[in-house]
C-alpha positions as CSV (number, residue, x, y, z in Angstrom):
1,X,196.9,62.6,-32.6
2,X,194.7,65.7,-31.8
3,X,191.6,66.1,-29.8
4,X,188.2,66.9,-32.1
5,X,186.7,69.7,-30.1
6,X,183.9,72.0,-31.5
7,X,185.0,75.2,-32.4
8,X,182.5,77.1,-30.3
9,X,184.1,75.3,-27.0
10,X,187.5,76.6,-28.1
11,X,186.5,80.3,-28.8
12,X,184.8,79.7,-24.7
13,X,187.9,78.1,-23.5
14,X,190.7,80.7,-25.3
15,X,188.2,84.3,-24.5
16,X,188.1,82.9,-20.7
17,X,191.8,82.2,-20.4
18,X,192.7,85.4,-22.8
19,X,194.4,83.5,-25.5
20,X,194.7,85.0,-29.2
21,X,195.8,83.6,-32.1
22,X,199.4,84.4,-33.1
23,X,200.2,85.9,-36.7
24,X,202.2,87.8,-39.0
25,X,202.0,91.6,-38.3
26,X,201.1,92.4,-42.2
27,X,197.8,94.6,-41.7
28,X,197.3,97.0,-44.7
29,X,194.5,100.1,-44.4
30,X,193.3,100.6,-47.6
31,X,192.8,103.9,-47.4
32,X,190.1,105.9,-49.9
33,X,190.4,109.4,-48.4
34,X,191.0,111.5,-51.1
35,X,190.4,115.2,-49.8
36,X,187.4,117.0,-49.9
37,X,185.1,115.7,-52.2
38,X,181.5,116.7,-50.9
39,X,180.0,117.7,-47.6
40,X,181.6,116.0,-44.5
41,X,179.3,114.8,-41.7
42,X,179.6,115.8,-38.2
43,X,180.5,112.2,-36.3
44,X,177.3,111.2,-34.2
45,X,178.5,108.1,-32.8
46,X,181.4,109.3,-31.0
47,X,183.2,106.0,-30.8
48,X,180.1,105.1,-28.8
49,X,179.5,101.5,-31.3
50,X,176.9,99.5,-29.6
51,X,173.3,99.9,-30.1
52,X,170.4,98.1,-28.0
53,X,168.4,97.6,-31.3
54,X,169.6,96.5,-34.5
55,X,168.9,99.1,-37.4
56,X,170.2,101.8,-35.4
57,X,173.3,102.1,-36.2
58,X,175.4,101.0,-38.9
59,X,179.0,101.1,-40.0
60,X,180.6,100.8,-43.2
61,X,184.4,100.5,-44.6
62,X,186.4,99.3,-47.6
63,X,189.3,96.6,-47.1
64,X,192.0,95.5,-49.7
65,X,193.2,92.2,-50.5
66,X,196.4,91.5,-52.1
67,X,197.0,87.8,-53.7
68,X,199.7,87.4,-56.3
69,X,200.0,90.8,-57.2
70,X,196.3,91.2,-57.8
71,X,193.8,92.9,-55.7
72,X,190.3,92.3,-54.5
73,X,188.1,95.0,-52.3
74,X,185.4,93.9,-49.3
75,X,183.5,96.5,-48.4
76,X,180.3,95.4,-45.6
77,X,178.2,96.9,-43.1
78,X,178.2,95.8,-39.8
79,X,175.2,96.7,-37.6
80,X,176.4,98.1,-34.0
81,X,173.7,95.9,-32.3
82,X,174.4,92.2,-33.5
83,X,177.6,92.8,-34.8
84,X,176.6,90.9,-38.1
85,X,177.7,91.7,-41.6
86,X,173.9,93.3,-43.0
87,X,175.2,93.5,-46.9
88,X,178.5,93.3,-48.6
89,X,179.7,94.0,-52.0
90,X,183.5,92.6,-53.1
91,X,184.9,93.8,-56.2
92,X,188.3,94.2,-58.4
93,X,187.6,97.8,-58.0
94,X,186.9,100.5,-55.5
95,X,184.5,102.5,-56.9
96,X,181.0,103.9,-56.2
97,X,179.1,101.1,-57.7
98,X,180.3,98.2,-54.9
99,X,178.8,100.7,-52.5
100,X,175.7,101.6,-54.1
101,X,175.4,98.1,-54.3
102,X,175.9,97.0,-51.3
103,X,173.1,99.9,-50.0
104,X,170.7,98.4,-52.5
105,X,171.4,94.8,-50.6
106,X,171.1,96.1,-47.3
107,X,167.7,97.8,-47.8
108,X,166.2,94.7,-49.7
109,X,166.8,93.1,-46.3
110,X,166.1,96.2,-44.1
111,X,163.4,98.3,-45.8
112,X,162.4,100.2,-42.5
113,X,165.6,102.6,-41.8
114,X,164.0,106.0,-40.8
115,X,166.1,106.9,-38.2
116,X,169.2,104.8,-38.7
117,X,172.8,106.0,-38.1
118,X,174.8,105.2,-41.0
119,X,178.6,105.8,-39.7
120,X,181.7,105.5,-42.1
121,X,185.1,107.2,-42.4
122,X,185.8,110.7,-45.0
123,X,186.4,107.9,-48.0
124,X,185.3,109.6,-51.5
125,X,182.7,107.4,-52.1
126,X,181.2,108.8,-49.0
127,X,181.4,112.4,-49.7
128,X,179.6,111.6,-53.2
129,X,176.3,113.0,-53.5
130,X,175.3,110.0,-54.8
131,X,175.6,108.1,-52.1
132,X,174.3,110.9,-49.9
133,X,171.5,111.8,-51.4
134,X,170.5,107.7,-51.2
135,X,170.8,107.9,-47.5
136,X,168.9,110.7,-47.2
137,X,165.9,109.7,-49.6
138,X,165.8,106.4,-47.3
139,X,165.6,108.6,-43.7
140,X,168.8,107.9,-43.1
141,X,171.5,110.1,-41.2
142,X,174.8,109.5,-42.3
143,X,178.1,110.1,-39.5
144,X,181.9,110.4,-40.6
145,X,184.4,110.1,-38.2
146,X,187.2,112.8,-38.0
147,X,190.1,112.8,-40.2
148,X,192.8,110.3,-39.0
149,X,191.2,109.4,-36.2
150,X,191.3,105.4,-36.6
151,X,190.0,105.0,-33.2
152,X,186.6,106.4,-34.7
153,X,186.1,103.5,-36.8
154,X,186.8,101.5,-34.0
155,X,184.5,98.5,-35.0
156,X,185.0,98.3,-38.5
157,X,188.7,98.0,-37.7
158,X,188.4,95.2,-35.3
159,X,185.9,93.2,-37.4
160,X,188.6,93.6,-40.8
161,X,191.0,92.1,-37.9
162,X,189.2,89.6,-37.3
163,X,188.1,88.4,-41.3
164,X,192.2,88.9,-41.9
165,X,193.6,87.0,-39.0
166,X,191.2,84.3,-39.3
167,X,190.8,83.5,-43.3
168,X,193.4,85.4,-44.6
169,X,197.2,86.1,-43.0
170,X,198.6,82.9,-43.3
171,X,196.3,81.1,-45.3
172,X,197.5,83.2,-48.8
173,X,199.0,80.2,-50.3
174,X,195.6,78.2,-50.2
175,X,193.9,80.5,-52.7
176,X,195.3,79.8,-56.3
177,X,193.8,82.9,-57.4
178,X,191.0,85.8,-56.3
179,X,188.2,84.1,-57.3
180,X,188.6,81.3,-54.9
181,X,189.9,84.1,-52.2
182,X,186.3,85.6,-52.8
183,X,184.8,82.4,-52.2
184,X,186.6,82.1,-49.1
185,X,185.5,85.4,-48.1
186,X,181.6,84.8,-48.8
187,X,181.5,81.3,-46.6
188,X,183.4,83.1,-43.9
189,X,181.0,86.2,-43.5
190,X,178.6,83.4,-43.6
191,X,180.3,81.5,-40.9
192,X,180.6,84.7,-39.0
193,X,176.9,85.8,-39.4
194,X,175.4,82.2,-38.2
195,X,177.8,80.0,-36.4
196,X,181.0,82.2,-34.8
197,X,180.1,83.4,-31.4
198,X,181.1,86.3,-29.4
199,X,181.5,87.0,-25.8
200,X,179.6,90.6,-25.9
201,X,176.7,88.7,-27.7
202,X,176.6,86.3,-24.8
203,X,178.1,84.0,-26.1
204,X,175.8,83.8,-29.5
205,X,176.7,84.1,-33.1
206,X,175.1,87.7,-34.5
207,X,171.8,85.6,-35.8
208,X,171.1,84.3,-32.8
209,X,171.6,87.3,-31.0
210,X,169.3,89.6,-33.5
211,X,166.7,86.2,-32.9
212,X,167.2,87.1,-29.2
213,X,166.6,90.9,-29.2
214,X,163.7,90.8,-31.6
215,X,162.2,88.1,-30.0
């Protein structure tokens, strides 16, 4: 028999003994960069991530899923203050619709973004004046980080590590097909948002900790 032990007493117990889940070394970088395609953006955040208020910086990347030979794309902003996932967009294709989408999302959340620091790697869909022009009608600055310099998108990286390791590698042969893997994805960005906790939020999910810092 096993012990029934809430979650958020394990994630305490394993971060203060430095224990890490053990999986399959399969990770896959989608990778969007497609030369130059419009203006690139000098990089403001200088791997500096963190912000003391949310809605001052945010961070943006696509991810690929491959099930069964088919593939699925995630692409969410993260906010460099809470950590949490702001707006998300998943779609069968990469194009500039899942990420004018997912702006569209995040404002109807977040109207008031004069200021922000919208941070994302040289991918097309970035360079497209599309999408730059919408930052720039909503006040909004927009950073790239420096070509193949993965270190840059430091914290989009780790979170896809973290969505991957714990939903995802090792767990293919529970989704029967994409739609139930992006199903699984949705209640685990929900899990993440309200109920996982993390050690440089002390030791609160990313609602709690925005609840805390606003309050």
């Amino acid at each position: 028999r096993g012990w029934l032990v809430n979650h958020k007493k394990v994630q305490r117990l394993m971060n203060k003994l430095k224990l890490f889940g053990i999986v399959s070394k399969r990770w896959h970088k989608y990778n969007s960069y497609r030369g130059n395609q419009g203006p690139i953006k000098t990089d403001l955040i200088k791997r500096n991530f963190s912000a003391v208020y949310p809605e001052h910086k945010w961070y943006s990347d696509v991810t690929e899923f491959k099930l069964n030979g088919q593939k699925t794309y995630l692409s969410p902003i993260v906010d460099g203050c809470t950590q949490e996932v702001i707006a998300y967009s998943i779609s069968r294709s990469p194009n500039l619709k899942q990420i004018m989408d997912m702006l569209k999302q995040a404002w109807r959340k977040h109207p008031a973004l004069n200021g922000l620091i919208f941070h994302t790697d040289q991918g097309w869909q970035y360079q497209h004046p599309k999408f730059q022009a919408w930052l720039k009608d909503h006040g909004i600055e927009q950073s790239m980080s420096r070509k193949g310099n993965s270190l840059d998108d430091g914290l989009m990286e780790g979170f896809f590590g973290i969505l991957k390791r714990e939903m995802f590698y090792g767990f293919e042969t529970q989704f029967k097909n994409l739609n139930e893997l992006e199903e699984a994805i949705q209640k685990y960005i929900s899990y993440y948002n309200q109920q996982r906790i993390k050690v440089k939020l002390k030791g609160l999910s990313p609602l709690e900790y925005r609840a805390l810092v606003l309050s």
